[in-house]
C-alpha positions as CSV (number, residue, x, y, z in Angstrom):
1,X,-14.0,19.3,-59.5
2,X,-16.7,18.4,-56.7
3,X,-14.1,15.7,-55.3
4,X,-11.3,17.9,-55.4
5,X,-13.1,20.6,-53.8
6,X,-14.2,18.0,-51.0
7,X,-10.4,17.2,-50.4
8,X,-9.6,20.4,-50.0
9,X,-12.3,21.2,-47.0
10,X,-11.2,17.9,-45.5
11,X,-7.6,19.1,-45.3
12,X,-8.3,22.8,-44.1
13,X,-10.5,20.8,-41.3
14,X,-7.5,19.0,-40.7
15,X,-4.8,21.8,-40.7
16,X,-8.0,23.8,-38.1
17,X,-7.8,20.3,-35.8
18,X,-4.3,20.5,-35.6
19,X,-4.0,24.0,-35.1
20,X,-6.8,23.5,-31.6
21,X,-5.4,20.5,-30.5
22,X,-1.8,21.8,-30.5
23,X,-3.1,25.1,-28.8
24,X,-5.5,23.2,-26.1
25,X,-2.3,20.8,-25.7
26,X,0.1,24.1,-25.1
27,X,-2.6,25.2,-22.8
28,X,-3.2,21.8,-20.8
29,X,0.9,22.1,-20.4
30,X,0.9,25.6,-19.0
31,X,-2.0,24.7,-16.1
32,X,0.1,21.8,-15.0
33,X,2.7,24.9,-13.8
34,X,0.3,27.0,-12.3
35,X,0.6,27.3,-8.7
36,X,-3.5,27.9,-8.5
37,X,-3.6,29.1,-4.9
38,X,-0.4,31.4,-4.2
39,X,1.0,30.7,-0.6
40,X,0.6,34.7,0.4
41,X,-3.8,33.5,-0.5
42,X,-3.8,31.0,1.9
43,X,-5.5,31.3,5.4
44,X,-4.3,27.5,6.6
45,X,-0.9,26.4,7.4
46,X,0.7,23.1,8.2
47,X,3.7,23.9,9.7
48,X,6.4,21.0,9.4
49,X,9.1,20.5,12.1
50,X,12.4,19.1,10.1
51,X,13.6,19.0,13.5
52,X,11.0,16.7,14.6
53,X,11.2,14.7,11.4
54,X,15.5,14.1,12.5
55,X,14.4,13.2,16.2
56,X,12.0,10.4,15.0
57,X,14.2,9.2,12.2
58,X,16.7,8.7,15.2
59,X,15.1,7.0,17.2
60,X,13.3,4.7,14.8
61,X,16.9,3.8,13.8
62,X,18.2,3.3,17.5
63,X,14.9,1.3,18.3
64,X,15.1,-1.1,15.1
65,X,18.8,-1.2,15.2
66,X,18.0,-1.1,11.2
67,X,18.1,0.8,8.9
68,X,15.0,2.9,8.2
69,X,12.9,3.3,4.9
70,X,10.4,6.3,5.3
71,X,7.3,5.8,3.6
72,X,5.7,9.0,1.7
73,X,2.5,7.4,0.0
74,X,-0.3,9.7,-0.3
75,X,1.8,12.9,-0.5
76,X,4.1,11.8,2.0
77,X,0.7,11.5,4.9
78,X,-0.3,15.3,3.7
79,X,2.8,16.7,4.5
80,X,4.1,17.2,1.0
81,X,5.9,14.3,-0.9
82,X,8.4,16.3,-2.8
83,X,9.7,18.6,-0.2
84,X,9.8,15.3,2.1
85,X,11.6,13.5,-0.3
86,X,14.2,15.8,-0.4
87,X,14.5,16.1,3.5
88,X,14.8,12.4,3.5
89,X,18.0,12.5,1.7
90,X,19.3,15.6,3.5
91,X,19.1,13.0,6.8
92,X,20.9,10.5,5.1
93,X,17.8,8.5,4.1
94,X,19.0,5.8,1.5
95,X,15.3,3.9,0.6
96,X,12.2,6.0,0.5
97,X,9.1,3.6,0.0
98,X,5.7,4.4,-1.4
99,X,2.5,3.1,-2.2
100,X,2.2,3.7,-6.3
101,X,4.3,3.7,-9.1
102,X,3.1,7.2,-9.9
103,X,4.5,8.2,-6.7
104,X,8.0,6.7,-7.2
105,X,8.3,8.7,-10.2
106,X,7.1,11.8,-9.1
107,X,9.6,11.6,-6.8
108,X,12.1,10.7,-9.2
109,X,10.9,13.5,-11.7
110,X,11.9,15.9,-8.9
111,X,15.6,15.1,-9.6
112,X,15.7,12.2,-6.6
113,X,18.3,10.0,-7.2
114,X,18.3,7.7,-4.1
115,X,16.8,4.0,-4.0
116,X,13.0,4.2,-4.2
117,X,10.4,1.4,-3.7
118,X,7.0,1.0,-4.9
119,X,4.5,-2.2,-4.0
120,X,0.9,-1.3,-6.0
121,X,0.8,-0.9,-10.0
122,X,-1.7,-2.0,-12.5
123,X,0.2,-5.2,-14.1
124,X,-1.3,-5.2,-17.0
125,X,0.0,-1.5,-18.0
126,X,3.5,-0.1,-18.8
127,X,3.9,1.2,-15.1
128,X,6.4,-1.7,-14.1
129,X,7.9,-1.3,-17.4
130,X,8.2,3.0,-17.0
131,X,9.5,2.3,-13.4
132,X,12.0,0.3,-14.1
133,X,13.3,2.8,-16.8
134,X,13.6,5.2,-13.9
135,X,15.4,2.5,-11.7
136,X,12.7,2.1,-8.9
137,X,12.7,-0.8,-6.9
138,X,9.4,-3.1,-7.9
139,X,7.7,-5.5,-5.2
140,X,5.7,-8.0,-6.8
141,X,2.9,-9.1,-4.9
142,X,1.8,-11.8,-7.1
143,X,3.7,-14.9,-8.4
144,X,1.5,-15.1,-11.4
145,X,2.5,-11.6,-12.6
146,X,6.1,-12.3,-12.9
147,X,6.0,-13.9,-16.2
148,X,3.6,-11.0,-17.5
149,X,6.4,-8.1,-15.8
150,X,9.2,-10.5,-17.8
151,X,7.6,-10.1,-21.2
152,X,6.9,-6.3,-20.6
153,X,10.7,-5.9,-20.5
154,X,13.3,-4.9,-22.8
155,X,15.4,-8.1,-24.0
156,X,18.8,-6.4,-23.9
157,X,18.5,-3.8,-21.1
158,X,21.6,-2.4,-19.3
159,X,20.4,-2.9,-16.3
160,X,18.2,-5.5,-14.4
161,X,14.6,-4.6,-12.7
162,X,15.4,-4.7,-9.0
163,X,12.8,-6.8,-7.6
164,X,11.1,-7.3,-3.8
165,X,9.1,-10.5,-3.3
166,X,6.0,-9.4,-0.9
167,X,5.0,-12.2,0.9
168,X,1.8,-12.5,2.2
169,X,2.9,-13.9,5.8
170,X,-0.7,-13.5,7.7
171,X,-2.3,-10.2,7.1
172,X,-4.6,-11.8,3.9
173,X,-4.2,-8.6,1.7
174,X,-1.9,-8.5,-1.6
175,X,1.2,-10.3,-1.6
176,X,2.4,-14.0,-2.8
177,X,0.9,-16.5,-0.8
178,X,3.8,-18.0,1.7
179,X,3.3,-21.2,0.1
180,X,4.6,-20.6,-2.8
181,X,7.5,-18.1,-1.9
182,X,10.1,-20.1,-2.5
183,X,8.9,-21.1,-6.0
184,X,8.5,-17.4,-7.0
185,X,12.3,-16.8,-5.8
186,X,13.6,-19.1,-7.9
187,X,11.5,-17.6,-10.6
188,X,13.1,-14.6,-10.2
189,X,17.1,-15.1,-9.3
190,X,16.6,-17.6,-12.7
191,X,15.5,-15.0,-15.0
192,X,18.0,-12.2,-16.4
193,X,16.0,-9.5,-16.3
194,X,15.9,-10.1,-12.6
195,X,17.7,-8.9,-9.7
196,X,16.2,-9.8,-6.4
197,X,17.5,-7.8,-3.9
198,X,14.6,-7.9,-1.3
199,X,11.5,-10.1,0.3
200,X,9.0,-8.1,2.2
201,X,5.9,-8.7,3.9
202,X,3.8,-6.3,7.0
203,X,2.6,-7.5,10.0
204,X,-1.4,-6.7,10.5
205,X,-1.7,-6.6,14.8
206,X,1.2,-5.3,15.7
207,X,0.2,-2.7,17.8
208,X,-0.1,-5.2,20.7
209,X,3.1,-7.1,22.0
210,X,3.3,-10.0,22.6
211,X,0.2,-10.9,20.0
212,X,0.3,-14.4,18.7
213,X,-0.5,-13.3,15.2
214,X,1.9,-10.8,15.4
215,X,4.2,-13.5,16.2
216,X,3.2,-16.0,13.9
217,X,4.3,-13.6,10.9
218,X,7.4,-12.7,12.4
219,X,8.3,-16.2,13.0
220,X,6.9,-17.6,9.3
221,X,9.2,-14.5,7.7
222,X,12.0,-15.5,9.7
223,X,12.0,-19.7,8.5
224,X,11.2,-18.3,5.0
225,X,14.5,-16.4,5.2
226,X,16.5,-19.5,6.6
227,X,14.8,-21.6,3.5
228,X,16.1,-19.5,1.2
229,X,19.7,-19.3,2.6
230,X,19.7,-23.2,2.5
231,X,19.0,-23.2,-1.2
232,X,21.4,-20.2,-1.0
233,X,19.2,-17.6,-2.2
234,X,20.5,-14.5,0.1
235,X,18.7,-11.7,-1.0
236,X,20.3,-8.1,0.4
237,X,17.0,-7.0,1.9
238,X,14.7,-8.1,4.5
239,X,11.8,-6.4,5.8
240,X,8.3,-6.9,7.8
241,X,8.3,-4.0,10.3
242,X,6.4,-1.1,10.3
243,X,6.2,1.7,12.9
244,X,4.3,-0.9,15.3
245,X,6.4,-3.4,14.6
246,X,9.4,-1.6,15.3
247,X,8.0,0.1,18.8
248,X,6.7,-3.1,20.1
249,X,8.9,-6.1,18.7
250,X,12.8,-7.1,18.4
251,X,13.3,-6.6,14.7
252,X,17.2,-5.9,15.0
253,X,17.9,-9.2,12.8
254,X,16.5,-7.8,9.8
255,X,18.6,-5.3,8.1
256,X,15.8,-3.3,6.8
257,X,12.3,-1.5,8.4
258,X,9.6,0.4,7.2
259,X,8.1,3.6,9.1
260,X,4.9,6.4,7.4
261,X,2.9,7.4,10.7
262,X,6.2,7.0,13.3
263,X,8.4,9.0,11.0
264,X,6.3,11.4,11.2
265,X,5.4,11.4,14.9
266,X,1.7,9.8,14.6
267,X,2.5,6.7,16.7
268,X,-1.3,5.5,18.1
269,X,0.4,4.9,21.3
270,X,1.4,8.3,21.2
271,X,5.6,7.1,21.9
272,X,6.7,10.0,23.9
273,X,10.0,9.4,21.8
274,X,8.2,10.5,19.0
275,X,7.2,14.4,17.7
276,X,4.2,15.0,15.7
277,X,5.9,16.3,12.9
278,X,3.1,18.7,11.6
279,X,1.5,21.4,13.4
280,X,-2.1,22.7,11.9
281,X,-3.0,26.4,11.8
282,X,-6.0,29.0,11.0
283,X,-6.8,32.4,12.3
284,X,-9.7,34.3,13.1
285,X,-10.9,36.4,10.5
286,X,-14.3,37.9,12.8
287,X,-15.2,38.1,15.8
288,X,-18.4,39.2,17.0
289,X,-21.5,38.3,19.5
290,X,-24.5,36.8,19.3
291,X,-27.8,37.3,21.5
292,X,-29.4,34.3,23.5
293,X,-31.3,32.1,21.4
294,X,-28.8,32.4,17.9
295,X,-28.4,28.9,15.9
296,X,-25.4,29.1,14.3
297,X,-25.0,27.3,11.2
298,X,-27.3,24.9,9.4
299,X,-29.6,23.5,11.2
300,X,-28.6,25.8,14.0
301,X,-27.2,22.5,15.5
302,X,-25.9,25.1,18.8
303,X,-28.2,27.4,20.1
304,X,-26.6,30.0,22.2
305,X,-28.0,29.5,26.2
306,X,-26.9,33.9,26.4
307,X,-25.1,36.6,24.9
308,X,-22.2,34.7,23.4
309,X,-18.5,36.0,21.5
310,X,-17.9,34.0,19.0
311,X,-15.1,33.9,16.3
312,X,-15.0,33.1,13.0
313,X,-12.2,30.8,11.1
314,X,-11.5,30.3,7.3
315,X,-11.5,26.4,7.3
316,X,-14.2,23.1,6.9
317,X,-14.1,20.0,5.9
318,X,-13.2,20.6,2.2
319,X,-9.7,21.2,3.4
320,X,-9.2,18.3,5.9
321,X,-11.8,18.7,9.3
322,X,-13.5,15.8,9.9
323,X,-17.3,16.3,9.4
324,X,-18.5,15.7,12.9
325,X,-21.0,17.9,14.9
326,X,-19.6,21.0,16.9
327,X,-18.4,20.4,20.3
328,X,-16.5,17.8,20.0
329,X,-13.5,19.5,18.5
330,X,-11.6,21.4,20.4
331,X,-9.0,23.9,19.2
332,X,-6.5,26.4,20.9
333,X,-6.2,29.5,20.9
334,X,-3.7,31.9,22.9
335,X,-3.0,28.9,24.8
336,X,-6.7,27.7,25.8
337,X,-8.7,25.6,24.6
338,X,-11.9,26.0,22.7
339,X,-14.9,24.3,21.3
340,X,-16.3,24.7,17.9
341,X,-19.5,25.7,17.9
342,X,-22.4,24.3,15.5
343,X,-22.0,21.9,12.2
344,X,-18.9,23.1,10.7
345,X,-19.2,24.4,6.6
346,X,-17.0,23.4,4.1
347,X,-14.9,26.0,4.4
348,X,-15.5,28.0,7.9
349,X,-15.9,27.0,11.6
350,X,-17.1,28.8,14.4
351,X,-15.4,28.5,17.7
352,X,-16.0,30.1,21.3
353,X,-14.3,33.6,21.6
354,X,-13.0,35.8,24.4
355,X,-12.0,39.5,24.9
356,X,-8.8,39.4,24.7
357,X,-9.2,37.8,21.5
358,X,-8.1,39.9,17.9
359,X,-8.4,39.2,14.2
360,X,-5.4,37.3,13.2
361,X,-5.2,35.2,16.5
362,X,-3.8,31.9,15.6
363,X,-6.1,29.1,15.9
364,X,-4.4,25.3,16.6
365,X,-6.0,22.5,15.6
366,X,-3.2,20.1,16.7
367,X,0.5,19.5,17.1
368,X,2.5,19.1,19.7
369,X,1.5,18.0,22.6
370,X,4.5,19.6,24.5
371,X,3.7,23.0,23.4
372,X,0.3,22.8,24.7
373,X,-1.1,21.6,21.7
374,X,-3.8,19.1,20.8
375,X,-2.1,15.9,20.1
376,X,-3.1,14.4,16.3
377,X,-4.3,11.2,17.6
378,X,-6.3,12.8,20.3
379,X,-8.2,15.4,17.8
380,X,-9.1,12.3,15.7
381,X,-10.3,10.6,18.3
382,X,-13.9,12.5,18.8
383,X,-14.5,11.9,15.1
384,X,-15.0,7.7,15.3
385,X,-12.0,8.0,12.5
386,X,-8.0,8.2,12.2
387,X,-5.3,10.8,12.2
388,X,-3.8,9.2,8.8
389,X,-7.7,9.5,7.0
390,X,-7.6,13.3,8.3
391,X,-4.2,14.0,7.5
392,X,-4.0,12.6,4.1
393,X,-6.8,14.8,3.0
394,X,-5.4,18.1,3.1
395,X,-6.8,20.4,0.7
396,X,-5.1,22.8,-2.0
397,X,-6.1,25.3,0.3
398,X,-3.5,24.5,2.7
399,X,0.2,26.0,2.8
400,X,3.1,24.6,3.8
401,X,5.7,25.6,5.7
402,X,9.4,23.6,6.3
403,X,10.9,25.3,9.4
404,X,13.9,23.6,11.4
């Protein structure tokens, strides 16, 4: 009787288990659809030009005389990898490229049908395995993991894993060492799980012309693709260039090129040719003075020299502002510039203010630069960092907005 009894407490704990994991499972499920922040709550805006987006897809394509695979890693640069996915292949986009397999299949869980490429997974996991299943284009950037990605496929699958050999040609990162390129192509055209229908690599100086590293890779990439034409290996796919690459070197011979900051019009040379595709947005939500002597914000880092009108805007570093101290940032507002005032807060600024100012005023942080605006690059520049480490850091508090 005391066993049976014993049994039966085990099994009600069981059927109670159950019963709170299937409920905190049900409930995990419905947070992963709930939009926390509704758009109509949000008092910052990134405003992104499809136009823009069009006009430097253009002229990537005119400049490379290739054809152009936007990369969206890390959200698409903060401007919102889903929606920019689907622009992509509104403007006839055919290869998207990203960073991580998780972001390939995001993409692809959106409905994306088009040719998607990913170059950074965990080898020793089922990513390759899961991407595959979801026909994305792997780069392996390793000629010891090819063996391992073999055995991690089915034996009988449909359909072969389309495969990119990235090539380390100079830039000392991830990617098969030169030296054994050829070896790991014949690797992969020799197995038939196999299709190899591109060899990549990225060029680490190209920002300069005529740099002799930069030149170096290009020239190494080129004899690697001759090498394997005379042991008639003639993958579909070649590509090196990158936005720098493309602005400041003849890559025409290749049929493929690669483009995240130039697609979307952060080019560190600032390339008239290309629009910064995302404009950045607050408004003042107070405005009011302050007598001669105020600090304002910790560690009153600005004392006021008089009587000053100052304005206050909902937005800090915890949504993408570079943590730098006040003054150095400028911002614009009603088409003048202004300095922000003091150590910014993590979710508030204070800027210089003047009469004709009113709450709602919208406050520019950058954009572009033929509308008066701060360019990207230049509002990075005060902060010692990059546009790409401030853009690809926008918070949840941040709506977007896809105008044409």
């Amino acid at each position: 009787m005391k066993t049976q009894k014993k049994s039966y407490k085990n099994n009600s704990y069981k059927k109670n288990s159950y019963k709170k994991n299937k409920t905190l499972k049900k409930s995990v499920n419905t947070l992963k659809n709930v939009n926390y922040i509704p758009d109509d709550l949000k008092n910052i805006t990134a405003k992104i030009s499809v136009k823009a987006l069009k006009n430097n897809l253009d002229y990537l394509r005119k400049k490379s005389g290739a054809d152009v695979m936007p990369v969206l890693k890390a959200n698409a640069y903060g401007h919102g990898i889903i929606e920019i996915a689907r622009i992509c292949r509104k403007l006839g986009v055919k290869y998207i490229g990203v960073a991580t397999i998780g972001e390939a299949i995001q993409i692809r869980n959106s409905g994306d049908k088009g040719r998607i490429l990913a170059w950074l997974y965990d080898v020793n996991s089922d990513q390759v395995k899961k991407a595959v299943s979801k026909n994305i284009d792997i780069a392996i950037f390793d000629d010891k993991h090819i063996p391992i990605i073999s055995k991690s496929l089915p034996k009988n699958a449909k359909k072969k894993a389309n495969i990119h050999l990235f090539i380390d040609t100079g830039i000392d990162r991830n990617g098969i060492p030169y030296e054994n390129a050829i070896n790991a192509a014949k690797q992969i055209i020799s197995d038939s799980k196999f299709k190899l229908v591109g060899v990549m690599s990225h060029l680490c100086c190209a920002e300069k012309k005529n740099d002799n590293v930069t030149i170096k890779q290009l020239h190494l990439f080129r004899k690697l693709r001759d090498d394997l034409s005379n042991i008639n290996i003639k993958p579909e796919l070649f590509h090196i260039a990158a936005t720098n690459g493309i602005l400041n070197y003849d890559v025409s011979d290749f049929p493929l090129v690669r483009s995240g900051g130039g697609f979307f019009g952060l080019d560190d040379n600032q390339n008239k040719n290309l629009i910064p595709v995302l404009s950045l947005s607050s408004k003042i939500v107070q405005l009011k003075y302050i007598s001669k002597g105020a600090g304002v914000g910790y560690d009153r880092k600005y004392i006021a020299h008089h009587k000053e009108y100052i304005a206050i805007v909902p937005i800090g570093y915890a949504d993408l502002l570079p943590l730098i101290p006040g003054e150095k940032i400028s911002v614009t507002v009603n088409g003048t510039k202004r300095k922000v005032l003091g150590l910014e807060s993590m979710d508030q600024i204070v800027i210089q203010a003047r009469k004709d100012d009113k709450i709602g005023d919208e406050v520019y942080f950058f954009g572009d630069k033929s509308k008066g605006l701060t360019s990207p690059i230049d509002f990075a520049k005060p902060s010692g960092t990059t546009i790409y480490n401030i853009i690809t850091h926008v918070g949840s508090r941040v709506k977007r907005e896809y105008v044409d």
